[in-house]
N, C-alpha and C positions, 0 to 999 in steps of 0.2 A: 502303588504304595498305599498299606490302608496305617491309622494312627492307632490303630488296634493292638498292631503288632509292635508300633514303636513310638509308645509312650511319652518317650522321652522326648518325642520331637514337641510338644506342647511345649515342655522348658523350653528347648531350641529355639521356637518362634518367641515366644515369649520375651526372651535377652534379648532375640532381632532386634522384636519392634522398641524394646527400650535403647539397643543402644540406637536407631534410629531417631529418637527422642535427643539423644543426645551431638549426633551430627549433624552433618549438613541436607541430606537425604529425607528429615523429617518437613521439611516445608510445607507449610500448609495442614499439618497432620495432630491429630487431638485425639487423645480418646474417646470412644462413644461409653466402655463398662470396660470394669477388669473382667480380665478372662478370670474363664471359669473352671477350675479343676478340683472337683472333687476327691477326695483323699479315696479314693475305691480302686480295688483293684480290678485288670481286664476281665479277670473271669466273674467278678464280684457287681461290676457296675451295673447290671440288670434287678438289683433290689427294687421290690415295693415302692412305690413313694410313699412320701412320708403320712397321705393322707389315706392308706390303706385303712380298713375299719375292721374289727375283730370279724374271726373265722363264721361268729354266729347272726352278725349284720351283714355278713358277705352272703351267707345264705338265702336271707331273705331277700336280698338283694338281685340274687340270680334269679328267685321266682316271678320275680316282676320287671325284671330288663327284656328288654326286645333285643335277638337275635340275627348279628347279619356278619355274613361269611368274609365282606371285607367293608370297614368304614372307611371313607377319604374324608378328612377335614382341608376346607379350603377351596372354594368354589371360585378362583383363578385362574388364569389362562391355565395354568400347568395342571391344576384339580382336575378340572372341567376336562382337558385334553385325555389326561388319565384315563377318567374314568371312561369315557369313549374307548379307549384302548382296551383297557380289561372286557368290557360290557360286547366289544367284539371278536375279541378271541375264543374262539372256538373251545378251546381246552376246558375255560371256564367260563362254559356253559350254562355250567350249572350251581354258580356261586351268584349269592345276592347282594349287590353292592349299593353299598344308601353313601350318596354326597351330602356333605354340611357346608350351606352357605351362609356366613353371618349377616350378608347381604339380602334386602327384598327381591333380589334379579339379577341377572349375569351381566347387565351392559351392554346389551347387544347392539350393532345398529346395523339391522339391514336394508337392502336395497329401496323399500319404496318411502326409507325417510329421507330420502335427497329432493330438493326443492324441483320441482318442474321448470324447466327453464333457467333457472341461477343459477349463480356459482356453486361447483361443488361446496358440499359444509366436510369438511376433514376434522376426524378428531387430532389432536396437537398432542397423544401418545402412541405411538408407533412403534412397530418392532424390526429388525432388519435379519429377517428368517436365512439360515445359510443353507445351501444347497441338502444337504441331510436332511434336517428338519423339512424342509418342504416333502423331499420323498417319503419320508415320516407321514407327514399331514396326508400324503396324496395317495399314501397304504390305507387310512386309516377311511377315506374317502371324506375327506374335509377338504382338501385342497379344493373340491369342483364345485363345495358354495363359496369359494371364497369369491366375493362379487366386484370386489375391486384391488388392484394391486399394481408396484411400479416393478418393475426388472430393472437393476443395479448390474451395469457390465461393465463397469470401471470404477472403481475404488483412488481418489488421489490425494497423499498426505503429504504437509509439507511442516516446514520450523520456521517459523516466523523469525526466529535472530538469524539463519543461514539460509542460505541455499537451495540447502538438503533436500530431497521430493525423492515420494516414493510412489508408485504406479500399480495398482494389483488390475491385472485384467487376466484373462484367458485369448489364445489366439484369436485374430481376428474379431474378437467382442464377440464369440456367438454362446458361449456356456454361460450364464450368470453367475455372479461374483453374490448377490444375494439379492430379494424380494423384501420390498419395503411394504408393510401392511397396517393398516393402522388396527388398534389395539379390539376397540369393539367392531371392525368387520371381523377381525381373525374369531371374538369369541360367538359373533352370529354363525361361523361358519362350522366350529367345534358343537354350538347347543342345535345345529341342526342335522349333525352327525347321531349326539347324543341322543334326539327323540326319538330314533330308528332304534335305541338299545333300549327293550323291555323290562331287561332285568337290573337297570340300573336305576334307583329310585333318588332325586334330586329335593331337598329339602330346602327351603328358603327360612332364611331370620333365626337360625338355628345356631344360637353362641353357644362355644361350650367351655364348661367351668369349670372340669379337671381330668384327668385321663388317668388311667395305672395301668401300668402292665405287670405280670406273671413275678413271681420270686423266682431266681433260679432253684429254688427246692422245690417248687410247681410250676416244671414249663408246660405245663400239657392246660395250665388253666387259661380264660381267655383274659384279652383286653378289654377294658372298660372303657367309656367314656359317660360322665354324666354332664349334662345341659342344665344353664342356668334355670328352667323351670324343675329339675332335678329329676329330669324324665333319664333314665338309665340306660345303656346300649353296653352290649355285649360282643365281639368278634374277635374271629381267628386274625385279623391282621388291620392293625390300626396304623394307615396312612396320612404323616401328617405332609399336607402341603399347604399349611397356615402361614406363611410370609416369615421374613426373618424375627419375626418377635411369636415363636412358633411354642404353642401351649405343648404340643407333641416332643418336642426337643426338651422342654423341660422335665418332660417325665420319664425322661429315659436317661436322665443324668449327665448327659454326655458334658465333657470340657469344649467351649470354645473360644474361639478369636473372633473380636468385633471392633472395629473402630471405627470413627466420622472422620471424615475425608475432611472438612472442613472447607466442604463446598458445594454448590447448590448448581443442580442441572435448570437452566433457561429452556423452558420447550415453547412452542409459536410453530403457526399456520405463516407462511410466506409466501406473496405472490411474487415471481418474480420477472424480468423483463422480457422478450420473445423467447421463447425457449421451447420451440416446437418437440426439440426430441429432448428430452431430459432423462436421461439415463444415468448418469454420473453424480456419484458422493463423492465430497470434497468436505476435508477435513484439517484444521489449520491449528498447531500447537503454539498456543499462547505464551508469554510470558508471564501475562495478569494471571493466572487463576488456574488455566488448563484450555483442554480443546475447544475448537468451536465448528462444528460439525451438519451441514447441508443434506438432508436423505429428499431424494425423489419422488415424489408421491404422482404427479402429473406434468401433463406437459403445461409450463407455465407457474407450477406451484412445487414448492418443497415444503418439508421439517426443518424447524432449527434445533440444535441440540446442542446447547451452551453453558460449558463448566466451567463455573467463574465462583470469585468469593461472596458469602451470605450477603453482605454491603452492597456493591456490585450489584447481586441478582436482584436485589431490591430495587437500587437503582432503576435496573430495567424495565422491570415491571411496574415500575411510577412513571416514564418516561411516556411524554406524548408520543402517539405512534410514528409521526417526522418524525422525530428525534432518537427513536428507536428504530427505524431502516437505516439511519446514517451511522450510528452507532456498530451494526449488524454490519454492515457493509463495509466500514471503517477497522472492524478486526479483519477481513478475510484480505484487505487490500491494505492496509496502513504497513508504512515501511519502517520497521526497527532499525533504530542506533547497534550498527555491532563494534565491539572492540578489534584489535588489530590481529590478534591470534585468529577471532571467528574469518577476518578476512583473505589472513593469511592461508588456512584449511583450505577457505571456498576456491581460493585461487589452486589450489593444489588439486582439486576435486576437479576443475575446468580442464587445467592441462594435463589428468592423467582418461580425463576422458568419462568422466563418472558420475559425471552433476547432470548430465543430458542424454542418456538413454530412453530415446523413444520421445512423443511428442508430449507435451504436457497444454491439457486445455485451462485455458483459466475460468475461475467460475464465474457465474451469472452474477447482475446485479440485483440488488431486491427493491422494490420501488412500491412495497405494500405488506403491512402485516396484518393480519386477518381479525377483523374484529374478536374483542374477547377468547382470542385464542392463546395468547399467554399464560404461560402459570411456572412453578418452580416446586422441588422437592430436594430434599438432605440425599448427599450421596456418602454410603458409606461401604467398609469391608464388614462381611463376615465368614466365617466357615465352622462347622460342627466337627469335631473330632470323629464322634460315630455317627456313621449314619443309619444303623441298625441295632437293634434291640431284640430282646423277645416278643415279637407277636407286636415288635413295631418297625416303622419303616421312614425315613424324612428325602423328599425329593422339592427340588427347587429352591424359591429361595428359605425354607426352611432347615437346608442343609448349608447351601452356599449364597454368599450376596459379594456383586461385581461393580466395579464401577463398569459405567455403559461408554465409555471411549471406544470399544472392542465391539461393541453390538449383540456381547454373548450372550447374556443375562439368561433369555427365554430358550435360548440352544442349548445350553446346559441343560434345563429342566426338560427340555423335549428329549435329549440324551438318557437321562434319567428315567425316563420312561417307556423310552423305546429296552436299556436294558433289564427294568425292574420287571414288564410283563412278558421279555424273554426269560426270566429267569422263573418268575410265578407259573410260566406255559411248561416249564418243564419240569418241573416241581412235580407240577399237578399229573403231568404225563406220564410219571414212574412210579406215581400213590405218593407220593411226599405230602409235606405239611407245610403250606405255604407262612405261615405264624412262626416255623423254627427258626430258631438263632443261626444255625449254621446255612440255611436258606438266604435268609437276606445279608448275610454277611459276604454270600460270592456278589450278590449287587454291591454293596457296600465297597470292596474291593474292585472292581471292575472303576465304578466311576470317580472313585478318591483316583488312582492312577490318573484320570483322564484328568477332574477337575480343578485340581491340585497343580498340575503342571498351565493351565489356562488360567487361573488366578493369580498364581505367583507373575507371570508374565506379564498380564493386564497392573497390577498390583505395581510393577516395577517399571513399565512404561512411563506410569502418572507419576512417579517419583523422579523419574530420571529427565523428564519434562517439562517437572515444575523448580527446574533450576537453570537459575541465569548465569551463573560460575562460569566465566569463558572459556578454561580446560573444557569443562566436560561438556558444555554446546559447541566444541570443534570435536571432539572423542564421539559424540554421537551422531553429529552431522555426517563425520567421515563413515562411522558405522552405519548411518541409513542408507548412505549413498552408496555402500560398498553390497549391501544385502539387493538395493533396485537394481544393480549392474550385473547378478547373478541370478539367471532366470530359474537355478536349480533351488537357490535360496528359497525366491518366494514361493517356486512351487510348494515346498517343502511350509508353510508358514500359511498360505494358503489351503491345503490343504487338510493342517490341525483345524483349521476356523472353520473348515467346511464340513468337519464329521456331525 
């Protein structure tokens, strides 16, 4: 389903999220911006922006712009991954692709900054790679720097008001459920993919200050982008993967949906008690605020990953570090008040045999959080109606933004990449024009299908779990426990997570 063809669903969402405003459904939920819809029609929306300059300062403007076959703005995991992709495909060969990063360096951290003899130093942002994107990675020959990583072979979710626990594994624990990496090994292992590609030229401290693409009465002219020192750039195909406040999305006019979750992801380094084999995420739906979530980095050490309210996250992170492992420990183990309906369900759940399929481990306790490794960030939604333009393109979170309860975030973006340089590699293979509207529009449409159905989902999880209504935590308790009782289910759910 792309929003191309159906417009209309903008209004659609639009009433959602208001009448959600108005129900019980909205908890916790604020606007970040009004959406955005410009009064253009589908075929019309590729206009100039508004900072276009007459025909005769566009001239001279071409005589003095630099020339590259494709620009990527945004030197993030997803940029950086990108351009390693393009820079090794054969097809395009012989395209010159220049990366913008606003940043002095990529973040790297490789192997010989670990202390000789101490505790590992973990960074405290992490990604939890699904099966796809690793083979992705391990196409692209990134997987074989990546120097450190955990194997995740059991997934376990549970409701803190019931019961309810849900188990994702694969038979006998031997296929991994996902790979926990943290954020700068994954990008030492991308910038060491990258230096092997010649023809991709990486630019640091490079902001840039406005972008145009093509009028539809000249699609054959190129994309611009000019940098705040007013240095000009010219190409066939301008790649924005600049985060969700994306300079590239603005100039392609597109309508979107964004809102603030109205609440703040907890991240921290955790040591925690004997735990020789640590293989297992363990993720626990809160009452206060949202999940609170354990990823495996080592044996002995995990991630925290805790969605609680702005107040709260503050909380936290002023909290003596005693008083924040008892806190940490006190959400994954403290026992909720339920009312008589939730006890009523759970008993129903016991004696039809469906609260206990398969063994369930309990998790570790934490008995250290790692110095200075706490910190917090705003979690919010968004998604871009188009994700294609003329002689433009938005992948990641410049197209789409996830709450991280799901883990999908950077699996998206690697999705997006793996089909945008299948599409670019065949383009290029029949004499096509990787710049054309009608080129990036079968990407456009390939990943709105995909990512559209992964958002609304993740999107409706955090709703449907940030309410204490006693109906609807026995309705969903009975639902989670009914979906762990059917192996065909999770396959099926498992599966989508793993493409």
């Amino acid at each position: 389903m792309s929003f191309r063809k159906y417009p209309f669903l903008i209004g659609r969402l639009t009433r959602n999220i208001k009448t959600f405003k108005n129900g019980i459904l909205t908890t916790g939920l604020t606007p970040l911006e009004n959406i955005s819809t410009p009064s253009v029609c589908v075929s019309c929306r590729t206009l100039s922006s508004s900072s276009s300059s007459s025909s005769e300062s566009e001239s001279e403007n071409d005589l003095s712009a630099e020339f590259y076959d494709i620009v990527i703005v945004g030197g993030g995991l997803v940029g950086t991954a990108l351009a390693a992709a393009l820079g090794s495909n054969g097809r395009l060969a012989n395209k010159q692709i220049l990366l913008l990063d606003s940043a002095k360096n990529f973040g790297t951290k490789p192997p010989e900054s670990e202390r000789d003899g101490g505790d590992p130093n973990f960074s405290n942002r992490v990604v939890a790679l699904s099966p796809g994107s690793k083979a992705l990675l391990n196409r692209l020959g990134v997987w074989e720097n990546v120097w450190r990583s955990q194997t995740v072979s059991c997934l376990q979710v549970w409701d803190a008001l019931s019961d309810a626990n849900i188990t994702f594994n694969y038979p006998d624990y031997t296929t991994p459920v996902s790979h926990i990496v943290e954020n700068p090994v994954l990008a030492h292992a991308i910038c060491q993919t990258l230096d092997l590609v010649d023809k991709v030229k990486v630019e640091f401290g490079s902001k840039v200050k406005s972008c145009t693409i093509p009028s539809s009465e000249n699609p054959r002219e190129k994309a611009s982008v000019v940098l705040e020192n007013d240095r000009i750039l010219k190409t066939d195909l301008l790649i924005g993967a600049d985060g969700f406040n994306s300079k590239v999305r603005s100039s392609i006019s597109s309508p979107s949906i964004a809102f603030n979750y109205d609440r703040n992801a907890v991240v921290a380094t955790l040591k925690l008690c004997d735990t020789p084999e640590n293989y297992i995420a363990w993720q626990r739906f809160l009452p206060s605020g949202g999940p609170i979530a354990l990823l495996p980095l080592a044996p002995n050490y995990s991630s925290l990953v805790w969605s609680t309210t702005p107040n709260h996250a503050k909380e936290l992170l002023d909290m003596e570090p005693y008083d924040f492992v008892e806190a940490v420990n006190s959400a994954f183990w403290k026992e909720y008040e339920r009312s008589e309906l939730v006890k009523k369900s759970c008993e129903l759940l016991n004696a039809l045999k469906l609260n206990n399929k398969g063994p369930r481990v309990l998790p570790p306790s934490i008995i250290e959080v790692v110095d200075k490794s706490r910190a917090s960030f705003p979690l919010g939604f968004g998604h871009s109606a188009y994700y294609a333009s003329r002689r433009a393109v938005l992948i990641g979170d410049a197209a789409h933004r996830v709450h991280p309860l799901a883990g999908q975030g950077l699996n998206l973006g690697l999705g997006d990449i793996e089909v945008l340089v299948q599409v670019l590699s065949e383009t290029v293979g029949i004499g096509g024009d990787i710049g054309a509207f009608d080129t990036l529009r079968e990407y456009e449409s390939q990943r709105q299908r995909h990512n559209i159905a992964i958002q609304s989902g993740i999107d409706a999880l955090h709703r449907l779990y940030s309410i204490d209504f006693p109906p609807i935590v026995a309705l969903r308790s009975i639902g989670l426990s009914v979906v762990n009782s059917s192996e065909l289910m999770k396959k099926f759910f498992m599966s989508h997570a793993a493409a």
